[in-house]
N, C-alpha and C positions, 0 to 999 in steps of 0.2 A: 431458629436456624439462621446461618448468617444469608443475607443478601446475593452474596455471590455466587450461593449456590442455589438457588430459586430460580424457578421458570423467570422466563422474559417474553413479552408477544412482543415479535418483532414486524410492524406492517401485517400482522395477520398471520405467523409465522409463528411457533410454540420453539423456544430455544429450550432446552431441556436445565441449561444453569448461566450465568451471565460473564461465565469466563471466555472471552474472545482472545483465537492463534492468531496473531499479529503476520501480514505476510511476510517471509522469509526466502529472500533470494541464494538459489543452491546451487544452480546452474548443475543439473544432473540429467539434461535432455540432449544427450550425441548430435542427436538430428532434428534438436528443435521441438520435440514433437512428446507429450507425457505419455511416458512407458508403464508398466508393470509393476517398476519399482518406485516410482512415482506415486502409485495407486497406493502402493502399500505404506509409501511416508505418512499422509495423510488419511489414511484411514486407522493408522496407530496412534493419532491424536485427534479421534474422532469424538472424544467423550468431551473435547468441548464444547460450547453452547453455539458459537457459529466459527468459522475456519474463514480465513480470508488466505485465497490465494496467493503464494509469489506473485509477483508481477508478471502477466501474460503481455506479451505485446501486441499491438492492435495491427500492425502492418511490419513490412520488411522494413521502411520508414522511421516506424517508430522504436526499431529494436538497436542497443546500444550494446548488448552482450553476447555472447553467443555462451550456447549452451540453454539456453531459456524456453521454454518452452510457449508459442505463440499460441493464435485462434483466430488465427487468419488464413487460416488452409483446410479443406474438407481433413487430410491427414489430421492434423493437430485436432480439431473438432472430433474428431473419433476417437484420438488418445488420449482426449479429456472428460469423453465420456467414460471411460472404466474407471476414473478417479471416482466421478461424481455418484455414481452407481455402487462403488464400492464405499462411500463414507454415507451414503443411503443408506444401504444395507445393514449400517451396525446403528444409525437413526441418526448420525451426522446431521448438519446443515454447511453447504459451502458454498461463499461468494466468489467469483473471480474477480480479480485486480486487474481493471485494463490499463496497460502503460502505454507511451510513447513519450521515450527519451528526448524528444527534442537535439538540441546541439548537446546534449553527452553522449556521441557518437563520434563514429570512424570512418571513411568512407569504405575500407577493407571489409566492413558489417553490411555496406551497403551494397543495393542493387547497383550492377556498371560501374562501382565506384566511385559510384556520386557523393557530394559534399551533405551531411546531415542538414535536414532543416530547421528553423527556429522560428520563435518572432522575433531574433536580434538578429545582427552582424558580429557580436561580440562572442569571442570566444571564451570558454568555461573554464579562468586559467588554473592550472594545478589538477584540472579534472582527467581524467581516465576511463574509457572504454575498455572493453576486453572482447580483440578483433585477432586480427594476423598482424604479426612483426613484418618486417622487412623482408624476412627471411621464409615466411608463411608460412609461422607457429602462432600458435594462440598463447595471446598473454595480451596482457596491460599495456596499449596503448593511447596517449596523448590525444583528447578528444579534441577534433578538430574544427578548422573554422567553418560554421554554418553558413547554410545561404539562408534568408529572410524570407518568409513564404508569400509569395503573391497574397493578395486580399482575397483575389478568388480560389484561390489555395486554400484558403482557410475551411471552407466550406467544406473542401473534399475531405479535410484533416477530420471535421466534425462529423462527416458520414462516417467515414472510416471507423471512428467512436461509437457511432450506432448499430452498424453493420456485426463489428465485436461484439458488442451488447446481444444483440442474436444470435449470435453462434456460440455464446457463452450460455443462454435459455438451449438452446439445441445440443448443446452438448451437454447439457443434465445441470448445471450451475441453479442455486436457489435465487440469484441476483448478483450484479455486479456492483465492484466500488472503481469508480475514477479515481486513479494517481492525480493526484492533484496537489503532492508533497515532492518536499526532497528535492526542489530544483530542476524537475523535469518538465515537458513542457508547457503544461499548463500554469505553474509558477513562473515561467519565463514572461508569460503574458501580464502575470500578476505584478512582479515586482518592474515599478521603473527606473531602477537604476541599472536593470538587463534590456530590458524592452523599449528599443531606438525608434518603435516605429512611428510613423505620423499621417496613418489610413486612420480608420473606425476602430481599429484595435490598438492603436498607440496608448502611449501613456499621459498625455495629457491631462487627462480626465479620467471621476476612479469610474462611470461607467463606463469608458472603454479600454481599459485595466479589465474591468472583470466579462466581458461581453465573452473573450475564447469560453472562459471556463462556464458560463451559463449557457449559450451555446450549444457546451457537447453536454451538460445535464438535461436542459430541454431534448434533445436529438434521442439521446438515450432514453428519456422516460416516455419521449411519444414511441418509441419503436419499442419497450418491453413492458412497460407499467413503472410508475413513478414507487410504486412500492417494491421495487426489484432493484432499487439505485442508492450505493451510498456513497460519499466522496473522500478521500483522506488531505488532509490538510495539514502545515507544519506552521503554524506563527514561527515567529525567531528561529526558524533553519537556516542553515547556513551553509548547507554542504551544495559543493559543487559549484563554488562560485558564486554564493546569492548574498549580495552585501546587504546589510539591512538600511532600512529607510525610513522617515521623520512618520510615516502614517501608517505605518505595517497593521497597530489596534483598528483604524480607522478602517484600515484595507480589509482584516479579516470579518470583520464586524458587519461592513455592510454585505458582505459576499454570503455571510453565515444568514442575514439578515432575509438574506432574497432565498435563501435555499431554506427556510422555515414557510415560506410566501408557499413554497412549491409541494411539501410535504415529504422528503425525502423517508427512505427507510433510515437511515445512522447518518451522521458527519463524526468522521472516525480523527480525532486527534492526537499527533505527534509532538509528545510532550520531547522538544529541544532546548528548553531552556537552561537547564544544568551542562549543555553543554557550546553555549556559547564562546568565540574565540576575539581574543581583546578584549579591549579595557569597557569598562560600561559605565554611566551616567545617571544617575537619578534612581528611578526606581528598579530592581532587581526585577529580572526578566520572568522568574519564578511567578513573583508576586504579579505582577503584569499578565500572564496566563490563566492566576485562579481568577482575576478580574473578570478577562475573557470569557472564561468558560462559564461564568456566571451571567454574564450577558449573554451567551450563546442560550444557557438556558432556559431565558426568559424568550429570547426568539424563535425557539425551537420546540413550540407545544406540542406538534405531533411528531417528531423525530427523534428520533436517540441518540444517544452521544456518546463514542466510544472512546474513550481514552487510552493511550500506548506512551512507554519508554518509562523506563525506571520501574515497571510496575510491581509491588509486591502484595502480600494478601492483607496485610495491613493498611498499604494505605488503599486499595481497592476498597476495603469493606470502609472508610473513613468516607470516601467519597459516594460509595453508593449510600451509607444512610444519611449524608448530606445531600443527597437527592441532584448532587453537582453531576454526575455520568450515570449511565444505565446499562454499561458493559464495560467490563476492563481488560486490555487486551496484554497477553506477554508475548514477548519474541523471544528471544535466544534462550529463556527457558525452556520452552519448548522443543530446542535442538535434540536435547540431550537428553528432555523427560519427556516419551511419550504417553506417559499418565501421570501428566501435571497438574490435571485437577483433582486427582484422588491425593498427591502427595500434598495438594495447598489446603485439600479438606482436612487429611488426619496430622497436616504438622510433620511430615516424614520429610528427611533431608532428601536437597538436588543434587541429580548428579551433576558437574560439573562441564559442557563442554568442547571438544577440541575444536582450539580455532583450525587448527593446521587442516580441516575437512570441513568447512565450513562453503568451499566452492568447489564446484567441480570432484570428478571422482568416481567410485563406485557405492558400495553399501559399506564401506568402513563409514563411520561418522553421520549417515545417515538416516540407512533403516537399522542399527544391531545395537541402539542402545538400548536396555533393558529396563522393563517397567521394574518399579521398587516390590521387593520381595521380604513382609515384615520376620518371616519365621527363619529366610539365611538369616540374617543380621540378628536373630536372636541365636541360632545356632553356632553361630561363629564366636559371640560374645561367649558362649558356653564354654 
């Protein structure tokens, strides 16, 4: 039987097969808060081996969209436990994804209309929120300039991270993963060609590059168990502003290096390579990643490594018998196919789909797309 559909012990944890739901941001919470229909998204794609939340956000702070649905409110902790209960129920496993956007905010999203915070001054140029217009409609606005967080700011940012961490166990969550991708703001802290500062968290130096992001993984595993914790990470991302820079290998390497030290449950990676912008130099950014993750391997005896983007069932099953990753995770397949591991087991085509419901909405596009049915498609062939 192929690999992919084989148990996995994940920290103690029996995943029923080692296909991992990539989180997918839907913005389908009116009030912030997961509803009914919410329950019912993810419990229609419960047949995978673990589910990673959308990104929940950890505070008002850390929220850069609206529609999102948070876990930093008794409310939202309530409306997250009917998800977690309901993908129980059919024998699910689901992590929640704690975010905080950093400066990919608006002050319109924020409390009083205060300025987003960061570790930089620099603004995220070309970046976008989705706050109030001018005119105080929701839609796509131009993220704005951050304020730099006090050093003892930091601290609270990092409680703040722990605090979500329990209320994501209290609201029924298997464990949490840290955003720690995509340009949000733990990458802020990470790359220094965003991060101006010159405290103990500047960039200087790669251990005070990486102290935010260890920080809120110590914080979180002393407050739920280190076996309840996984991080996502993006080498060569680039979205949102994040230029790359001369030690990015170096940068993820030691960072990966120190979360093997710790014992993590997964470091979930965000394969961006194939989609790098501009010209590039020497070695292909590709090739630069299976390096990575082959070093990550070696660091990473008791953790798993999850890999995401681009993923299909071929090269999933290439890398899990190359012993390179231990879960393979899809996104936007997952939109349109909520039984995408039955159709990657028997080879049955995907549905296809629509972006134009990809944010925002009701149940068009969200929950009514239809599991694959082998005996219409023979009848119709008929």
């Amino acid at each position: 039987m192929s690999k992919l559909f084989s148990s996995f012990d994940l920290s103690g944890r029996t995943l029923r097969n080692r296909v991992a739901m990539a989180p997918l941001t839907r913005s389908r919470a009116p009030n912030d808060v997961a509803d009914e229909r919410i329950a019912l998204y993810y419990t229609q794609r419960a047949t995978a081996g673990l589910i990673v939340s959308e990104g929940t956000p950890i505070s008002r702070e850390g929220q850069g969209y609206l529609f999102n649905p948070g876990i930093f409110t008794p409310e939202q902790v309530a409306g997250w436990r009917l998800t977690t209960q309901s993908v129980h129920a059919v024998g699910g496993c689901i992590f929640a994804q704690l975010w905080h956007v950093g400066r990919v905010s608006h002050p319109s999203i924020q409390e009083g209309g205060r300025a987003p915070v960061s570790a930089t001054t620099k603004v995220a140029a070309g970046a976008t929120a989705f706050g109030y217009d001018e005119a105080g409609k929701p839609g796509f606005v131009a993220a704005a300039t951050p304020r730099p967080l006090d050093t003892e700011e930091v601290g609270r940012v990092v409680a703040d991270f722990a605090q979500a961490a329990a209320n994501a166990v209290e609201a029924g969550f298997d464990g949490i993963e840290i955003r720690g991708a995509n340009g949000y703001l733990v990458e802020q802290f990470l790359n220094p060609l965003v991060n101006d500062r010159t405290d103990r968290y500047g960039a200087d130096t790669m251990e005070s590059r990486l102290r935010f992001a260890l920080e809120v993984v110590d914080a979180v595993s002393a407050r739920i168990g280190v076996h309840r914790v996984g991080i996502r990470i993006s080498p060569y991302g680039q979205l949102f502003d994040m230029p790359h820079y001369a030690d990015m290998d170096e940068t993820y390497a030691a960072l990966v290096a120190e979360l093997g030290r710790r014992g993590l449950a997964y470091v979930h990676v965000m394969d961006q390579s194939g989609f790098v912008m501009g010209d590039t130099v020497g070695e292909p950014f590709a090739d630069r990643l299976q390096r990575l993750l082959r070093q990550f391997r070696r660091d990473l005896p008791r953790t798993a490594i999850i890999l995401a983007g681009g993923m299909t069932r071929e090269r999933a099953e290439a890398l899990l018998d190359a012993g390179t990753i231990d879960l393979a995770a899809f996104g936007q397949p997952f939109i349109a196919n909520p039984d995408l591991v039955e159709r990657l087991r028997n080879g049955w085509p995907l549905t296809q789909p629509d972006r134009a419901t990809y944010y925002g909405g009701g149940a068009a596009g969200y929950v009514d797309y239809a599991p694959y049915r082998a005996h219409d498609v023979a009848a119709r062939a008929a």
